[in-house]
Residue frames as a rotation matrix with the C-alpha (Angstrom) as fourth column:
UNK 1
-0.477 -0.850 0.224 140.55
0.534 -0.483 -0.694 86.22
0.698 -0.212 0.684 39.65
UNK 2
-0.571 0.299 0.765 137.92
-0.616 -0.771 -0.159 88.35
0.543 -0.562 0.624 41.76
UNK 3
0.691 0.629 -0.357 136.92
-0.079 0.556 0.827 85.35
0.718 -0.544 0.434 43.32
UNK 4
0.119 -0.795 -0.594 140.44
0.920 0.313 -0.234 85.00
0.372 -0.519 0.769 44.80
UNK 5
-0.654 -0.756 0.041 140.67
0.458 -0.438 -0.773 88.30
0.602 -0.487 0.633 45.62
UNK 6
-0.072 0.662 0.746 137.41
-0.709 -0.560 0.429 88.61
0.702 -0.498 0.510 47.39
UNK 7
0.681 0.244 -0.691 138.42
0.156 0.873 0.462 85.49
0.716 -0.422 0.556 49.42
UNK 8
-0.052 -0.851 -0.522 141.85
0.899 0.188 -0.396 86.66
0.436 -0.489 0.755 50.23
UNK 9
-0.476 0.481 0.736 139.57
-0.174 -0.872 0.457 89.88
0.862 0.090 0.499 51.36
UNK 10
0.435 0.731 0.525 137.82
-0.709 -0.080 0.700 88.28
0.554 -0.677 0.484 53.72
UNK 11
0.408 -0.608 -0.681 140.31
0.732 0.664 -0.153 86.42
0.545 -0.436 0.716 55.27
UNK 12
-0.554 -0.756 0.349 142.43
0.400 -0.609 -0.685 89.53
0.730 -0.240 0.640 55.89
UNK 13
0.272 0.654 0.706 138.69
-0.530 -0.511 0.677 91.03
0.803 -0.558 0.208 57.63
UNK 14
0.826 0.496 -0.268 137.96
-0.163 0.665 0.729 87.98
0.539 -0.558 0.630 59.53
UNK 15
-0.358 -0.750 -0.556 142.00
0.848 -0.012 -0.530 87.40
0.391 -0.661 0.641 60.71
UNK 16
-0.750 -0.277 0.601 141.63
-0.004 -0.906 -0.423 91.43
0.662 -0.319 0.679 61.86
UNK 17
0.295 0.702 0.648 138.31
-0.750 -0.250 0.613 91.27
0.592 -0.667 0.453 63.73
UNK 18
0.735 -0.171 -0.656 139.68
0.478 0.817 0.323 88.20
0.481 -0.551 0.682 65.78
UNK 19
-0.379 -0.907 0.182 142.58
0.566 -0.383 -0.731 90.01
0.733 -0.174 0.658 66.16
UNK 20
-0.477 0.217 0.852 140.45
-0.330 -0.942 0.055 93.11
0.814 -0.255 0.521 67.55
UNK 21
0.179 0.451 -0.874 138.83
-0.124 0.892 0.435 90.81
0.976 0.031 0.216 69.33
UNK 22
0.529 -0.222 -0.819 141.24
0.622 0.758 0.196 89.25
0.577 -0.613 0.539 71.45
UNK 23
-0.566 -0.738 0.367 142.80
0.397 -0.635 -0.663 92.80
0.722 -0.230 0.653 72.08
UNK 24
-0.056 0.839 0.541 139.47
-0.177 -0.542 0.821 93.33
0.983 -0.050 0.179 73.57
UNK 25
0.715 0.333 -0.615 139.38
0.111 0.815 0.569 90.53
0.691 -0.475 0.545 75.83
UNK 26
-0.107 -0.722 -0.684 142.88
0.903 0.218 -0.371 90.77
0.417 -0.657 0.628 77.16
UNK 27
-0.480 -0.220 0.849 142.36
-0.081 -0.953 -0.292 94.71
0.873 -0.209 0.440 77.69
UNK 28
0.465 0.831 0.305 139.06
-0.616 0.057 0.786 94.17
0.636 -0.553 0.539 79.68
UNK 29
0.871 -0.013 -0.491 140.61
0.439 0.468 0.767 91.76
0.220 -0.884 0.413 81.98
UNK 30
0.371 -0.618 0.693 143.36
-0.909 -0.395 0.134 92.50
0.191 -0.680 -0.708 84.81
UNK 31
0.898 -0.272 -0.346 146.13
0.230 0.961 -0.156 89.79
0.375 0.061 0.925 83.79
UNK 32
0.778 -0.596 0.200 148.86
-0.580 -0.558 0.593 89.94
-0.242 -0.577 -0.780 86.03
UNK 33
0.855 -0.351 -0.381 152.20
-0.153 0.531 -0.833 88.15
0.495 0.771 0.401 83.98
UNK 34
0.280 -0.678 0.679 154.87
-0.779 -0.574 -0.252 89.40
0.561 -0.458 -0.689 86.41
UNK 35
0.323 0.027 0.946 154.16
-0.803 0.537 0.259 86.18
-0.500 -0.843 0.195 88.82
UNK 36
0.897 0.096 0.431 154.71
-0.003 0.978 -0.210 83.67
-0.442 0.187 0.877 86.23
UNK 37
0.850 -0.493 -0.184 158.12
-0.449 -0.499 -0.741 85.20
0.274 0.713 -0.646 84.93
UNK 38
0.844 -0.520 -0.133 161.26
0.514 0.712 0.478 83.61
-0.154 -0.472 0.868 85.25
UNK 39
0.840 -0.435 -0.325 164.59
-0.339 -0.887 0.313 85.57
-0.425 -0.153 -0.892 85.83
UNK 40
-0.116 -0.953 0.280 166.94
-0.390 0.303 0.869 83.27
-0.913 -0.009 -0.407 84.29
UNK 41
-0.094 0.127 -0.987 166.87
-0.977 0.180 0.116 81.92
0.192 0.975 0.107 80.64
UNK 42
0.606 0.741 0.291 165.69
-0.776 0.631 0.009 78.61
-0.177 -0.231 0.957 80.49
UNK 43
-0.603 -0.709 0.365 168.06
-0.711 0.685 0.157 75.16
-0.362 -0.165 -0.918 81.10
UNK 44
0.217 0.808 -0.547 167.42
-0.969 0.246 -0.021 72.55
0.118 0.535 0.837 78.75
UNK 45
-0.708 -0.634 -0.312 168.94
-0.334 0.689 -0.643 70.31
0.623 -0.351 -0.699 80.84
UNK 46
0.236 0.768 -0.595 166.40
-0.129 0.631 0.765 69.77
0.963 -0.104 0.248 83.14
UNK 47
-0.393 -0.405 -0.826 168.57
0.373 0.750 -0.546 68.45
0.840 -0.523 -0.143 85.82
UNK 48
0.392 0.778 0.491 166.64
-0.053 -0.514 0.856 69.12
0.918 -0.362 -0.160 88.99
UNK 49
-0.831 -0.553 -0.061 168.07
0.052 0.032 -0.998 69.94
0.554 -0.832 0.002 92.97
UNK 50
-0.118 0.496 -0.861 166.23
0.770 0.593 0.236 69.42
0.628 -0.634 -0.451 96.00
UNK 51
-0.734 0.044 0.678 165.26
-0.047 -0.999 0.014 72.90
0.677 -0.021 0.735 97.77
UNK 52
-0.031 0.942 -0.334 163.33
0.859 0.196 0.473 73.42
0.511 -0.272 -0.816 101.03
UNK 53
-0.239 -0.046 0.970 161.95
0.089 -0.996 -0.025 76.60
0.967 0.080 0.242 102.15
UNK 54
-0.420 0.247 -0.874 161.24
0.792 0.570 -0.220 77.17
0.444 -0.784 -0.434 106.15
UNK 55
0.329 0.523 0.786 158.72
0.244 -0.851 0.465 79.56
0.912 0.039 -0.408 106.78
UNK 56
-0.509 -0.629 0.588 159.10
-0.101 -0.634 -0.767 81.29
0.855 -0.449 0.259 110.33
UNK 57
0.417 0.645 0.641 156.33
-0.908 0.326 0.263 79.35
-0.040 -0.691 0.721 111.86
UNK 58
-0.621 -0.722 0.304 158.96
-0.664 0.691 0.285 76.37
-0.416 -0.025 -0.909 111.00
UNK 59
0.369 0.797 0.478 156.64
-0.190 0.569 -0.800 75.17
-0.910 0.205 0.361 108.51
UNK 60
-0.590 -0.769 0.246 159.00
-0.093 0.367 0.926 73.49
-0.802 0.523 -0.288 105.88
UNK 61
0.803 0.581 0.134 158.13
-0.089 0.339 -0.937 73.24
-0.589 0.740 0.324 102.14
UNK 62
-0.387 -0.741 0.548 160.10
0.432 0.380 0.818 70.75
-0.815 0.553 0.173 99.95
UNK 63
0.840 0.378 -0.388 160.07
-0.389 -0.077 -0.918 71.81
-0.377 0.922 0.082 96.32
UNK 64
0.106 -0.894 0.436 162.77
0.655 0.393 0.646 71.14
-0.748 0.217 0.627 93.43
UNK 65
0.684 -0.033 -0.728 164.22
-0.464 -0.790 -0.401 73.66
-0.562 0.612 -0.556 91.03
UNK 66
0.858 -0.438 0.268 166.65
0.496 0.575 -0.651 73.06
0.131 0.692 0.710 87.98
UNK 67
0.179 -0.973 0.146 170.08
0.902 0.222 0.371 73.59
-0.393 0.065 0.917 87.76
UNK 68
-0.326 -0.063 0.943 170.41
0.869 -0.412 0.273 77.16
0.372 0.909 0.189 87.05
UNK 69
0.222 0.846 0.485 167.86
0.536 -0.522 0.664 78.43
0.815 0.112 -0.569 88.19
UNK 70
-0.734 -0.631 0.249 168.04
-0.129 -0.230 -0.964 80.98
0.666 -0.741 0.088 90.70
UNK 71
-0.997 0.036 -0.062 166.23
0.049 -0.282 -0.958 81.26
-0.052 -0.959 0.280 93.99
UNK 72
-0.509 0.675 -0.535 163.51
-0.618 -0.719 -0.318 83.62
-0.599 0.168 0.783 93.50
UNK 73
-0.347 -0.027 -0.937 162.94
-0.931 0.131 0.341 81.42
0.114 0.991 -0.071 90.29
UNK 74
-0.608 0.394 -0.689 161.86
0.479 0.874 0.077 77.96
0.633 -0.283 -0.720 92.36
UNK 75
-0.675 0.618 -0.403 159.46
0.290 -0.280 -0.915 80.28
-0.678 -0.735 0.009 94.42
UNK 76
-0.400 0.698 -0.594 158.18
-0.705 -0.648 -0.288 81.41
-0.586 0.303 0.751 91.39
UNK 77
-0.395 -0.019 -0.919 157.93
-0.864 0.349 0.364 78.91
0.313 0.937 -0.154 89.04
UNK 78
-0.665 0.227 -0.711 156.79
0.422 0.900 -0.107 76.13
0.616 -0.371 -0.695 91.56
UNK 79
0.109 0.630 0.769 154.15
0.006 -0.774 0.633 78.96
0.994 -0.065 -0.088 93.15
UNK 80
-0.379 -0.188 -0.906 155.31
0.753 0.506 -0.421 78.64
0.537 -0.842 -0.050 96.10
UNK 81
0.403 0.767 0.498 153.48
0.444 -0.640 0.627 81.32
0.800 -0.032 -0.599 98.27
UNK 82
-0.367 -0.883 -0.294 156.16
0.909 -0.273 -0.314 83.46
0.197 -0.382 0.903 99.71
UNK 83
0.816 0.527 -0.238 153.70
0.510 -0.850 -0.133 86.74
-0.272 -0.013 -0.962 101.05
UNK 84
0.827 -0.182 -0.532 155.76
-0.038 -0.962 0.270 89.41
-0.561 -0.203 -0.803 99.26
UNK 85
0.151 -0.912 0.380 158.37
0.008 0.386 0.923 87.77
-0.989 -0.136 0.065 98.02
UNK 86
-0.579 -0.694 0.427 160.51
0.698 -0.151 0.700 88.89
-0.421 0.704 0.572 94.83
UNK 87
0.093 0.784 -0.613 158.85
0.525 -0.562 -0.639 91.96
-0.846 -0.262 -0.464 94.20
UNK 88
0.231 -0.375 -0.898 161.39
-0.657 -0.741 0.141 93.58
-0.718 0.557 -0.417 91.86
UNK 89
0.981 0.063 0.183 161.50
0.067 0.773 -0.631 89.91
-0.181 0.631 0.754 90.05
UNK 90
0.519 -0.707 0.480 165.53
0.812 0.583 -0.019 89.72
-0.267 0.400 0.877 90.13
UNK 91
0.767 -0.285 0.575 166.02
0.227 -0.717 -0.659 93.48
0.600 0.636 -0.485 89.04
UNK 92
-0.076 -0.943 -0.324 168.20
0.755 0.158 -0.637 94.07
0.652 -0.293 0.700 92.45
UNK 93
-0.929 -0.240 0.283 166.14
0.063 -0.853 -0.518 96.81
0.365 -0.463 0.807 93.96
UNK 94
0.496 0.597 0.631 164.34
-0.796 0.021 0.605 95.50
0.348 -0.802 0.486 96.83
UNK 95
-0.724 -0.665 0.184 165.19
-0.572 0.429 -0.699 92.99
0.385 -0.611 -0.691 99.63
UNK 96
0.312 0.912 0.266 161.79
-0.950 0.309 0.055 91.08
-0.032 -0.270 0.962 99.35
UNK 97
0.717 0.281 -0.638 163.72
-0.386 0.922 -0.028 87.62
0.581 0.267 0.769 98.31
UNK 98
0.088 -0.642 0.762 165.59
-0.938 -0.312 -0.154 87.88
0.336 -0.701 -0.630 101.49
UNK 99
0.859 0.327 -0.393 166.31
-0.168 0.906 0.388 84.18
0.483 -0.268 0.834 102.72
UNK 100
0.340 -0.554 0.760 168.76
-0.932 -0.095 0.349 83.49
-0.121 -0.827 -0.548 105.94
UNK 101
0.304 -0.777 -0.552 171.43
-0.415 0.413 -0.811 80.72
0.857 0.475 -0.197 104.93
UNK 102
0.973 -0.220 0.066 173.15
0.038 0.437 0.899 78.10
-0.226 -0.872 0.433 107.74
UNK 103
0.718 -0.596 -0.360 176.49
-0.317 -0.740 0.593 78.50
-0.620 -0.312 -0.720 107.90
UNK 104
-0.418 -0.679 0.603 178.13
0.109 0.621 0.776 75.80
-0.902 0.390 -0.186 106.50
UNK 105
0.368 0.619 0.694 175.42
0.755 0.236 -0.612 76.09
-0.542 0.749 -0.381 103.46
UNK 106
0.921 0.069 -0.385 176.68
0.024 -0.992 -0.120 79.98
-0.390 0.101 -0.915 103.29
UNK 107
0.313 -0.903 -0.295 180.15
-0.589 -0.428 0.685 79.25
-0.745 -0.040 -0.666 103.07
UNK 108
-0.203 0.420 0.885 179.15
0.471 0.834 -0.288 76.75
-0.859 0.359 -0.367 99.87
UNK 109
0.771 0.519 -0.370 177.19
-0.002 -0.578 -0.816 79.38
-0.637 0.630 -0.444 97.81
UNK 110
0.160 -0.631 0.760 179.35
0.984 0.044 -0.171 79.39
0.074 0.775 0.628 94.15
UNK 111
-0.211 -0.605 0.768 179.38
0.619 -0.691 -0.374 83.30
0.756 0.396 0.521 94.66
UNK 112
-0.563 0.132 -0.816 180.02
0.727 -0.392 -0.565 85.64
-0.394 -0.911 0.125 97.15
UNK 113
0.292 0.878 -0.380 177.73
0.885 -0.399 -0.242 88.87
-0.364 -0.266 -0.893 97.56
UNK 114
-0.388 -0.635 0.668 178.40
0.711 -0.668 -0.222 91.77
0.587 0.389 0.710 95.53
UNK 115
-0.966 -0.007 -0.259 178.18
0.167 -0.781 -0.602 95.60
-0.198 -0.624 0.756 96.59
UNK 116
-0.611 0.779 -0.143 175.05
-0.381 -0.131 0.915 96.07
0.694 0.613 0.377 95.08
UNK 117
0.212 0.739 -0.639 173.09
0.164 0.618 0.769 93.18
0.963 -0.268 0.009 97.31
UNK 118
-0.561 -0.574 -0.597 175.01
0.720 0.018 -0.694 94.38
0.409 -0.819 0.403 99.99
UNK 119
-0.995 -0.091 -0.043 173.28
0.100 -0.950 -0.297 97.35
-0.014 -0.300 0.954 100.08
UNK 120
-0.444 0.746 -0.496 170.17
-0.516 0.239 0.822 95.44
0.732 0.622 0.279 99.78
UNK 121
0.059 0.139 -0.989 170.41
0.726 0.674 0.138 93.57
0.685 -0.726 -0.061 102.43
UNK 122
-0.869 -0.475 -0.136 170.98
0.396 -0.504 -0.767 96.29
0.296 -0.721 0.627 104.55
UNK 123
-0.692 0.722 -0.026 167.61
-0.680 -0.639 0.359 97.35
0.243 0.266 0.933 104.04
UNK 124
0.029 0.621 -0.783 166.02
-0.313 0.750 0.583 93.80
0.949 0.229 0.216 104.85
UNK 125
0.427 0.218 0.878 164.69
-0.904 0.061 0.424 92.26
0.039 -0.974 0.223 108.33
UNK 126
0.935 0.355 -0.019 165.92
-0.334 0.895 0.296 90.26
0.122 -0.270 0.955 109.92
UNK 127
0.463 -0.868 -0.179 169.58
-0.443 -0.052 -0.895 90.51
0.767 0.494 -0.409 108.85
UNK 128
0.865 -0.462 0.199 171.99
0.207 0.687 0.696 87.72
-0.458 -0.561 0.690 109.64
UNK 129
0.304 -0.840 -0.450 175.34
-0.462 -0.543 0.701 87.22
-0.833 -0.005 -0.553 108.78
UNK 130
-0.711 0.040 0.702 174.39
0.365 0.875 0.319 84.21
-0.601 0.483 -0.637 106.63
UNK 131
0.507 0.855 -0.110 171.56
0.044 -0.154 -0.987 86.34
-0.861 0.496 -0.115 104.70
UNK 132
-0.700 -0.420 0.578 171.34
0.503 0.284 0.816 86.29
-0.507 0.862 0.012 100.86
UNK 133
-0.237 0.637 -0.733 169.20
-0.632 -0.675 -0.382 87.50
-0.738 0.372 0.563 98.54
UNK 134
0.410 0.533 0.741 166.90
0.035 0.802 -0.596 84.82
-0.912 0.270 0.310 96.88
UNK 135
0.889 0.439 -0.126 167.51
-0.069 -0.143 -0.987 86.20
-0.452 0.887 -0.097 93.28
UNK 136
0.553 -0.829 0.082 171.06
-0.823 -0.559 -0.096 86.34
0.126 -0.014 -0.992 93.41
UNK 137
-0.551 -0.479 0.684 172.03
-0.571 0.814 0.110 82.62
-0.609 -0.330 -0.722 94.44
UNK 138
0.346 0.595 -0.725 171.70
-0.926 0.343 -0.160 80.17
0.153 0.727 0.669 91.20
UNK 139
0.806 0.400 0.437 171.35
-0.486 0.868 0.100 76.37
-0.339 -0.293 0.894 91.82
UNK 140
-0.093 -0.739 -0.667 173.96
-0.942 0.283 -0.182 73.82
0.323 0.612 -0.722 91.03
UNK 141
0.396 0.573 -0.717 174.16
-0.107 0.805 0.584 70.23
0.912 -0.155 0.380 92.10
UNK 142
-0.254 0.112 -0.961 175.77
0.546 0.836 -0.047 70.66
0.798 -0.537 -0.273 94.81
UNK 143
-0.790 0.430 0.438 173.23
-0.608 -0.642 -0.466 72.93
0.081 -0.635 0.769 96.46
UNK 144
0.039 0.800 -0.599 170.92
-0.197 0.594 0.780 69.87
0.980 0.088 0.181 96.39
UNK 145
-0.246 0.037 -0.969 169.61
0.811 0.555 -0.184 69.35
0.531 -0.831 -0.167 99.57
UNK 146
-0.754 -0.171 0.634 169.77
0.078 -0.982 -0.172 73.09
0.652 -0.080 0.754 99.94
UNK 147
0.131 0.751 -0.647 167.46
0.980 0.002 0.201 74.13
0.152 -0.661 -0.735 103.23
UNK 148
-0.658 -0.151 0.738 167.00
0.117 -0.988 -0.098 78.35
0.744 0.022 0.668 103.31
UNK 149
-0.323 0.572 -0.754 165.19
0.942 0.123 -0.311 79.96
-0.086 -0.811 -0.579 106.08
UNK 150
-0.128 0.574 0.809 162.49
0.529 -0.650 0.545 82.71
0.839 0.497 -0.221 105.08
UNK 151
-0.957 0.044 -0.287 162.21
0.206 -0.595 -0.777 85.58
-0.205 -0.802 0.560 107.56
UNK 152
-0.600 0.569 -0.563 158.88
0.557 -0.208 -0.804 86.69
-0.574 -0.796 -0.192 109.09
UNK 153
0.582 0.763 -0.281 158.34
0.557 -0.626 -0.546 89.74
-0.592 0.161 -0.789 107.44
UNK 154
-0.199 -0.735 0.649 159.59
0.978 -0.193 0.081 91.59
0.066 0.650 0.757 104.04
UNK 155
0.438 0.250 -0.863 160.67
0.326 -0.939 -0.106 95.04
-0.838 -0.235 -0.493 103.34
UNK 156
0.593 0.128 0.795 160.10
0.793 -0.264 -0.549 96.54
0.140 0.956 -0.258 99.97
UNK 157
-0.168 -0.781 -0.602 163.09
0.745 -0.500 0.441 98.56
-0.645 -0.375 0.666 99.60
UNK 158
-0.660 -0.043 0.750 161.47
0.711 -0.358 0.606 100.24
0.242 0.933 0.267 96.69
UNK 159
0.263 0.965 0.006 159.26
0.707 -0.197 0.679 101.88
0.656 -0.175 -0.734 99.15
Protein backbone atom coordinates (compact mmCIF):
# COMPACT_ATOMS: atom_id res chain seq x y z
CA UNK A 1 0.00 0.00 0.00
CA UNK A 2 2.83 2.75 0.63
CA UNK A 3 4.42 1.58 -2.30
CA UNK A 4 1.38 2.69 -4.34
CA UNK A 5 1.03 5.64 -2.67
CA UNK A 6 4.57 6.79 -2.94
CA UNK A 7 4.32 6.07 -6.71
CA UNK A 8 1.07 7.78 -7.23
CA UNK A 9 3.24 10.64 -5.25
CA UNK A 10 5.62 10.98 -7.58
CA UNK A 11 3.71 10.96 -10.50
CA UNK A 12 1.52 13.81 -9.24
CA UNK A 13 5.40 15.74 -8.55
CA UNK A 14 6.81 14.80 -11.80
CA UNK A 15 3.21 15.59 -13.92
CA UNK A 16 3.46 19.23 -11.82
CA UNK A 17 7.11 20.11 -12.47
CA UNK A 18 6.53 19.46 -16.31
CA UNK A 19 3.64 21.29 -15.96
CA UNK A 20 5.72 24.27 -14.28
CA UNK A 21 7.91 23.71 -16.74
CA UNK A 22 6.19 24.30 -19.81
CA UNK A 23 4.49 27.41 -18.12
CA UNK A 24 8.01 28.51 -18.03
CA UNK A 25 8.86 28.07 -21.50
CA UNK A 26 5.74 29.49 -23.03
CA UNK A 27 6.01 32.63 -20.54
CA UNK A 28 9.70 33.31 -21.54
CA UNK A 29 8.94 33.33 -25.13
CA UNK A 30 6.83 36.08 -27.18
CA UNK A 31 4.17 33.69 -28.98
CA UNK A 32 2.01 35.61 -31.01
CA UNK A 33 -1.53 33.22 -31.60
CA UNK A 34 -3.69 36.05 -32.99
CA UNK A 35 -2.17 35.36 -36.72
CA UNK A 36 -3.05 31.82 -36.82
CA UNK A 37 -6.79 32.33 -35.62
CA UNK A 38 -9.61 31.70 -37.65
CA UNK A 39 -12.90 33.82 -37.43
CA UNK A 40 -15.31 31.32 -38.50
CA UNK A 41 -15.94 27.83 -36.92
CA UNK A 42 -14.53 25.25 -38.85
CA UNK A 43 -16.37 23.42 -42.19
CA UNK A 44 -16.04 19.88 -42.26
CA UNK A 45 -16.84 19.86 -45.58
CA UNK A 46 -13.81 20.84 -46.96
CA UNK A 47 -15.20 21.95 -50.19
CA UNK A 48 -12.68 24.45 -51.47
CA UNK A 49 -13.25 27.93 -53.94
CA UNK A 50 -10.73 29.49 -55.96
CA UNK A 51 -9.71 33.11 -54.54
CA UNK A 52 -7.15 35.57 -55.98
CA UNK A 53 -5.85 38.49 -54.24
CA UNK A 54 -4.32 41.61 -56.42
CA UNK A 55 -1.95 43.51 -54.62
CA UNK A 56 -1.68 47.25 -55.94
CA UNK A 57 1.53 46.66 -57.71
CA UNK A 58 -0.94 44.18 -59.78
CA UNK A 59 0.85 41.38 -58.38
CA UNK A 60 -1.87 38.58 -58.28
CA UNK A 61 -1.84 35.73 -55.70
CA UNK A 62 -4.01 32.61 -56.38
CA UNK A 63 -4.90 30.84 -53.15
CA UNK A 64 -8.11 28.61 -52.24
CA UNK A 65 -10.28 28.89 -49.17
CA UNK A 66 -13.27 26.57 -48.05
CA UNK A 67 -16.69 27.11 -48.30
CA UNK A 68 -17.50 29.20 -45.41
CA UNK A 69 -14.89 30.66 -44.73
CA UNK A 70 -14.73 34.24 -44.72
CA UNK A 71 -12.26 36.55 -46.37
CA UNK A 72 -9.95 37.65 -43.79
CA UNK A 73 -9.92 33.80 -42.99
CA UNK A 74 -8.09 32.66 -46.57
CA UNK A 75 -5.51 35.52 -45.83
CA UNK A 76 -5.05 34.11 -42.69
CA UNK A 77 -5.11 30.66 -42.76
CA UNK A 78 -3.18 30.33 -46.15
CA UNK A 79 -0.53 33.21 -44.69
CA UNK A 80 -0.96 35.13 -47.20
CA UNK A 81 1.06 38.37 -46.41
CA UNK A 82 -1.41 41.15 -46.50
CA UNK A 83 0.97 44.20 -44.60
CA UNK A 84 -1.67 45.06 -41.98
CA UNK A 85 -4.33 43.27 -42.85
CA UNK A 86 -7.22 42.06 -40.37
CA UNK A 87 -6.03 43.65 -37.44
CA UNK A 88 -9.17 43.42 -35.28
CA UNK A 89 -9.35 39.55 -36.61
CA UNK A 90 -13.22 39.85 -37.70
CA UNK A 91 -14.28 41.82 -34.46
CA UNK A 92 -15.69 44.82 -36.87
CA UNK A 93 -13.60 47.63 -35.54
CA UNK A 94 -11.10 48.52 -38.01
CA UNK A 95 -11.06 48.75 -41.85
CA UNK A 96 -7.65 46.87 -42.23
CA UNK A 97 -9.44 43.86 -44.35
CA UNK A 98 -10.57 46.42 -46.76
CA UNK A 99 -10.65 44.70 -50.33
CA UNK A 100 -12.24 46.67 -53.57
CA UNK A 101 -14.80 44.25 -55.40
CA UNK A 102 -15.60 44.48 -59.52
CA UNK A 103 -18.84 45.19 -60.10
CA UNK A 104 -20.50 42.45 -61.38
CA UNK A 105 -18.58 40.29 -58.50
CA UNK A 106 -20.19 43.06 -55.96
CA UNK A 107 -23.54 42.71 -57.10
CA UNK A 108 -23.07 38.62 -56.41
CA UNK A 109 -21.86 38.89 -52.74
CA UNK A 110 -24.79 36.55 -50.72
CA UNK A 111 -25.05 39.70 -48.36
CA UNK A 112 -25.34 43.16 -48.58
CA UNK A 113 -23.31 45.53 -46.11
CA UNK A 114 -24.68 46.26 -42.86
CA UNK A 115 -24.59 49.71 -40.87
CA UNK A 116 -21.93 48.71 -38.82
CA UNK A 117 -19.26 48.01 -41.91
CA UNK A 118 -20.64 50.91 -43.34
CA UNK A 119 -19.21 52.93 -40.96
CA UNK A 120 -16.09 51.06 -41.37
CA UNK A 121 -15.55 51.59 -44.54
CA UNK A 122 -15.87 55.05 -44.23
CA UNK A 123 -12.82 55.15 -42.40
CA UNK A 124 -10.77 53.03 -45.05
CA UNK A 125 -8.55 54.21 -48.21
CA UNK A 126 -9.21 54.00 -50.96
CA UNK A 127 -13.02 53.78 -50.87
CA UNK A 128 -14.93 52.56 -53.89
CA UNK A 129 -18.33 51.92 -54.39
CA UNK A 130 -17.61 48.19 -54.80
CA UNK A 131 -15.50 48.11 -51.37
CA UNK A 132 -16.14 45.39 -48.73
CA UNK A 133 -14.70 44.44 -45.82
CA UNK A 134 -12.59 41.17 -46.03
CA UNK A 135 -14.12 39.71 -42.74
CA UNK A 136 -17.55 40.23 -43.53
CA UNK A 137 -17.91 38.37 -47.03
CA UNK A 138 -18.10 34.35 -46.45
CA UNK A 139 -17.27 32.03 -49.43
CA UNK A 140 -19.75 29.91 -51.24
CA UNK A 141 -19.38 28.11 -54.51
CA UNK A 142 -20.36 30.44 -56.42
CA UNK A 143 -17.74 32.97 -55.41
CA UNK A 144 -15.23 30.52 -56.97
CA UNK A 145 -13.20 32.24 -59.22
CA UNK A 146 -13.61 35.17 -56.91
CA UNK A 147 -10.73 37.98 -57.91
CA UNK A 148 -10.65 41.01 -54.94
CA UNK A 149 -8.42 43.91 -55.31
CA UNK A 150 -6.28 44.93 -52.12
CA UNK A 151 -5.71 48.68 -51.76
CA UNK A 152 -2.24 50.22 -51.29
CA UNK A 153 -2.37 51.21 -47.92
CA UNK A 154 -4.51 50.29 -44.60
CA UNK A 155 -6.03 52.37 -41.97
CA UNK A 156 -6.37 51.05 -38.49
CA UNK A 157 -9.54 52.51 -37.51
CA UNK A 158 -8.78 51.53 -33.98
CA UNK A 159 -6.23 54.20 -34.03
Amino acid sequence: MLKLVTSRLIQQITTRNAISKSNAIIKSKQYNFSKHLSTTLPNLNKEEVEVTFVRANGVRIKTKGNIGDTLLDVVVNNNIDLDGFGACEGTLTCSTCHLIFSKPDFDNLPDKPGDEELDMLDLAYELTDTSRLGCQITLTKELNGLEVRVPATVNDARS
